[in-house]
N, C-alpha and C positions, 0 to 999 in steps of 0.2 A: 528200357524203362528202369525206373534204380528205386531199390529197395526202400520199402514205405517206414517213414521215421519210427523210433521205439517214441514214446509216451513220452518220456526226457526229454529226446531230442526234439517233439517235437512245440512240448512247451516251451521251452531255450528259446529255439528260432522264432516263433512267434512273439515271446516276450520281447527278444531281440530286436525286430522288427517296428513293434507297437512304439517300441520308447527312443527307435532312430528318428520313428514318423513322428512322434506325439510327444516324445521327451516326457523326462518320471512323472513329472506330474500331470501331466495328461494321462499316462500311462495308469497310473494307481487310481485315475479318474473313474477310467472306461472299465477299468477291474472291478471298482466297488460297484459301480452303475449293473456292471453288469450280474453283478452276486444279485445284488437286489428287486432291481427288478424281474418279474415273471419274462419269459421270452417264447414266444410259439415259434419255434421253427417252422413249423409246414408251412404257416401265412406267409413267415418271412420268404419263403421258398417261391411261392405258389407267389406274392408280390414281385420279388425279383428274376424272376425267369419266367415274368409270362408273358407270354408274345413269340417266346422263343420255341423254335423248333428242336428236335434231335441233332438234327444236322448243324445247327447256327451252336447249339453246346457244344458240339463234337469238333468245330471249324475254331472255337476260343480254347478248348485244351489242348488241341494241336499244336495253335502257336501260341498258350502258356511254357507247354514242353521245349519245345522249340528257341525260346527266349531263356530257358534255365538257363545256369552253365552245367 
């Protein structure tokens, strides 16, 4: 398993990410969208993983890991 990003790195990568998928101005879109608007995670949690078992999460990080380089 490899060492959990420092805070820097892992804003970088993610900003990195956002703006290969979404390009800047998508990118500064989903920034501002996101400052402003309120966000409940546990809903968003508790909407996107339900259904899902222990097992069925544990079978998707596996082969996230596994897909890294």
């Amino acid at each position: 398993m490899s060492n959990p990003l420092t805070d820097d790195q892992l804003r970088h990568t993610a900003l990195t990410l956002l703006e290969k998928e979404l390009g800047p101005v998508e990118t500064l879109r989903f920034l501002a969208m996101v400052r402003r608007e309120p966000f409940d995670y546990q809903a968003w949690r508790d909407d996107r993983f339900a259904g899902l078992t222990v097992e069925d999460l544990f079978r998707r990080m596996q082969a996230a890991e596994v897909a890294s380089p």
